[in-house]
GUTI-678696 format. One line per 4 residues: number of its first residue (from 1); for each residue x, z, y of C-alpha. Coordinates in steps of 0.001 Angstrom, whole numbers. Layout:
NUM	X Z Y ~ ...
This chain:
1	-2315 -17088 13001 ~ -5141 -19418 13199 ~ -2625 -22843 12703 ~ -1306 -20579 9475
5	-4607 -19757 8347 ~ -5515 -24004 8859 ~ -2483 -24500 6994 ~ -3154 -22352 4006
9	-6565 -23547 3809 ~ -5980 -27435 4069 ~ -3428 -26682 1135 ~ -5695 -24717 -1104
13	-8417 -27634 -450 ~ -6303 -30184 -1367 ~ -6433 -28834 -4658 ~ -9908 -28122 -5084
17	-9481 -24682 -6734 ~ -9606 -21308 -5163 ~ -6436 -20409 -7071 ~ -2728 -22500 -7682
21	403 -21775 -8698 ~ 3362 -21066 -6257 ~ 4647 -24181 -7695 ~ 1318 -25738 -6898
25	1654 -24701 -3611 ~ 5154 -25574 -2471 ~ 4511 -29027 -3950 ~ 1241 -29290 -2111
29	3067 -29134 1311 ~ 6095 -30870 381 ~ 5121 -33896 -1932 ~ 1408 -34136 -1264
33	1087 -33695 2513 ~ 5004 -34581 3411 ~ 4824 -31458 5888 ~ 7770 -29835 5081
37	10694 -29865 2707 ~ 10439 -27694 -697 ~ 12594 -25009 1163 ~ 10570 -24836 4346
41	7318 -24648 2606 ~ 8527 -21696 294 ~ 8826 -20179 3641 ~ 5424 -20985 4368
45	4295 -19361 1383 ~ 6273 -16605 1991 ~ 4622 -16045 5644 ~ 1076 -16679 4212
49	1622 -13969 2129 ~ 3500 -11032 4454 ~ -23 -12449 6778 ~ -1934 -11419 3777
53	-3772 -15035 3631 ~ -2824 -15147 501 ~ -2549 -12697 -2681 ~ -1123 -12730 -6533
57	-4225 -13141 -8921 ~ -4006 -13511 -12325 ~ -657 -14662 -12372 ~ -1342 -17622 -9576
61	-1700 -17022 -5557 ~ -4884 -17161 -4186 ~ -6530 -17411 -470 ~ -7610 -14166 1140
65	-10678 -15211 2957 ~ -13286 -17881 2946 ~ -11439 -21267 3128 ~ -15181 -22637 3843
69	-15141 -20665 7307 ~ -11951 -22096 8422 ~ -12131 -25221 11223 ~ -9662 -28265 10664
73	-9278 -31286 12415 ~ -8920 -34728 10778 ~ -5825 -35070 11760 ~ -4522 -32000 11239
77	-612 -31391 10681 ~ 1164 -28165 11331 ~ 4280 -27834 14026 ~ 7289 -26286 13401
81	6216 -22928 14670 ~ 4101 -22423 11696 ~ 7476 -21743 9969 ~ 8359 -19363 12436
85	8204 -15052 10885 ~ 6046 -13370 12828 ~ 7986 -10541 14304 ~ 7601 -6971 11755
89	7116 -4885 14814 ~ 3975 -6696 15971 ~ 1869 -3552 17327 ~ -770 -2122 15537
93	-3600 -3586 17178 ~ -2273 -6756 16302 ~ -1743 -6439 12587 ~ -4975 -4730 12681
97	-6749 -7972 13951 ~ -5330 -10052 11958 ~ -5881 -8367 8657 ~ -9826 -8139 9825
101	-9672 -12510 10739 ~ -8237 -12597 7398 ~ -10784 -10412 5519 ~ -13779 -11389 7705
105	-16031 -14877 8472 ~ -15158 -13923 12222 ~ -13132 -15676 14378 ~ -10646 -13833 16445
109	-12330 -14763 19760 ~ -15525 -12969 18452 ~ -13633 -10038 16852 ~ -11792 -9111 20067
113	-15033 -9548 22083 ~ -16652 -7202 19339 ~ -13649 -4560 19742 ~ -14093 -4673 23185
117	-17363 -3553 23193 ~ -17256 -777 20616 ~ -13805 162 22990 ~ -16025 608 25981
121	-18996 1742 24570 ~ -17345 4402 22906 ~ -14188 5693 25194 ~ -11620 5539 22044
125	-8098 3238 21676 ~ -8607 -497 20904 ~ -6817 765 17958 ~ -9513 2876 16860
129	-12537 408 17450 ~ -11014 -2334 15583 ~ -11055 -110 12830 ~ -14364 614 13503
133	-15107 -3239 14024 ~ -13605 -3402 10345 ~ -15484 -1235 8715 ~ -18607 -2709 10172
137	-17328 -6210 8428 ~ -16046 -4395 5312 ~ -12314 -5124 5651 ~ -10236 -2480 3872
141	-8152 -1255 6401 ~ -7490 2081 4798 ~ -3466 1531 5055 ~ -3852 1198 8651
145	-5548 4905 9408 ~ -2045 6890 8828 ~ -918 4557 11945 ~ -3350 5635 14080
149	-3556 8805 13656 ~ 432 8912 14259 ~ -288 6545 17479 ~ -3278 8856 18635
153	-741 12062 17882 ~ 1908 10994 20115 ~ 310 9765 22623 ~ -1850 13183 22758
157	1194 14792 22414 ~ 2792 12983 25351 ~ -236 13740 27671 ~ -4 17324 26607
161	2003 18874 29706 ~ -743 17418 32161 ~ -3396 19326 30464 ~ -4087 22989 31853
C-alpha cells in the first residue's frame, strides 16, 4: 500500500493541484514520468481507487489523504507490483487498516502499534480496536461495523458449545 500511496501522491504533485482529470492522470504516469504504458497506468488508477486513495470530485479524481504526509525518495519509481490487484478477500483487519492509513496522517507502523495497544488494553478483536483506533483519528469506517459484528457473531457462535 505504501509504494501505491507514493505513487498516487508523486502523480498528483506533479501536477500541482489537489484535483486532475482521469485523463490527467493516466497521462501523468505514462507521458510525464514514462512509468507505465497508457493501459497499465489506467490500471493504476483503477487500483488507487478500489484502495480508496483516490475519489470522484466534482467531475475530476482527487487524493484521499494528505499528499503532504506522504515520504518519497528522489529517486523514486514504482515496480511492477504496484500494478498488481490486491486480492478482494483481504481480511477485515486489513482493509480496515488501510482505509484508516488512507484517511489518517499516521503511518501504518504507528497505527498497528496504536491497535495493539487499545487490543490489549481492552481484551476485544484487533478488528474491533482498529475501529476504535479510527474513530479516535476520525476515519469513517461506518461500512466496516456490519463486518464485525458478523465476524464477532460467528466466532461467538462457534465458541458457543464450550460454554456451560
Amino acid at each position: 500500500m505504501n509504494e501505491l500511496k507514493q505513487t498516487v501522491a508523486m502523480i498528483f504533485s506533479r501536477k500541482g493541484r489537489p484535483s486532475m482529470t482521469e485523463r490527467d492522470f493516466i497521462l501523468t504516469a505514462s507521458m510525464d514520468f514514462r512509468w507505465f504504458p497508457p493501459k497499465d497506468a489506467q490500471k493504476l488508477l483503477d487500483i488507487a481507487m478500489e484502495a480508496e486513495l483516490v475519489m470522484h470530485r466534482d467531475g475530476e479524481i482527487a487524493a484521499n489523504f494528505d499528499l503532504k504526509s506522504v515520504e518519497i525518495p528522489l529517486d523514486f519509481s514504482p515496480g511492477p507490483e504496484v500494478l498488481r490487484r490486491r486480492p478482494q478477500e483481504t481480511d477485515l483487519f486489513t482493509q480496515i487498516l488501510g482505509r484508516i492509513a488512507a484517511g489518517s496522517e499516521v503511518e501504518e507502523k504507528r497505527l498497528i502499534s496504536k491497535i495493539n495497544s487499545v487490543q490489549s488494553s481492552m481484551d476485544v478483536t484487533i478488528e474491533v480496536a482498529a475501529l476504535i483506533v479510527g474513530r479516535e483519528l476520525d476515519v469513517d469506517l461506518s461500512s466496516f461495523h456490519d463486518a464485525v459484528k458478523k465476524q464477532l457473531q460467528s466466532s461467538s457462535s462457534g465458541s458457543g458449545s464450550l460454554r456451560k
